[in-house]
C-alpha positions in Angstrom: 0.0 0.0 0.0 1.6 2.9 -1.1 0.4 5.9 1.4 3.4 8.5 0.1 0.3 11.1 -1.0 -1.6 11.4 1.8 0.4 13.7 4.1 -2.4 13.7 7.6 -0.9 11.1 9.9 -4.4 10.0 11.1 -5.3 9.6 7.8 -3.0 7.4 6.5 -3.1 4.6 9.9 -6.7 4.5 8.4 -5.8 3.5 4.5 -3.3 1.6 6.4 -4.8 -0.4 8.6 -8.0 -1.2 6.0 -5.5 -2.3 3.3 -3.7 -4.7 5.9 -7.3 -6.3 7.0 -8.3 -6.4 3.4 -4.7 -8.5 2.1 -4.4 -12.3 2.4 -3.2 -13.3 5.8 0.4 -14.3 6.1 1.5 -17.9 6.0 2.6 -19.2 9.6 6.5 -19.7 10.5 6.9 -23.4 9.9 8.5 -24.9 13.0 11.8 -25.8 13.0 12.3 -22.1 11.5 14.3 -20.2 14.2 14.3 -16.4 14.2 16.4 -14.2 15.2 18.6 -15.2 18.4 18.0 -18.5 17.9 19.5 -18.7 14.2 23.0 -19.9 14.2 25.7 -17.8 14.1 28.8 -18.0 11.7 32.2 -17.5 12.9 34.2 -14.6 11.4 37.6 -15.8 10.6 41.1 -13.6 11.3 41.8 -11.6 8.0 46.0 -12.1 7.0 47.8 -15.1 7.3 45.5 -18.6 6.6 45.2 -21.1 9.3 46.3 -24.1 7.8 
């Protein structure tokens, strides 16, 4: 929903809010999926001389 034109504040959390009741609800998270914190985090490597 593009609300760029409408410049009242007020105005806009209305064409807002009716377009987001109006679109096709989301899809759910399928489980397994972690998010955020729980997401595995890579190891950055030393930069310069390799390892091995």
């Amino acid at each position: 929903m593009n609300t760029k034109h409408v410049t009242d504040t007020q105005e806009r959390k209305k064409l807002k809010r009716a377009a987001r009741k109006k679109a096709a609800p989301k899809a759910k998270r399928a489980s397994g999926v972690a998010r955020g914190e729980g997401k595995k985090k890579i190891q950055r490597i030393a930069k310069g001389q390799r390892k091995r």
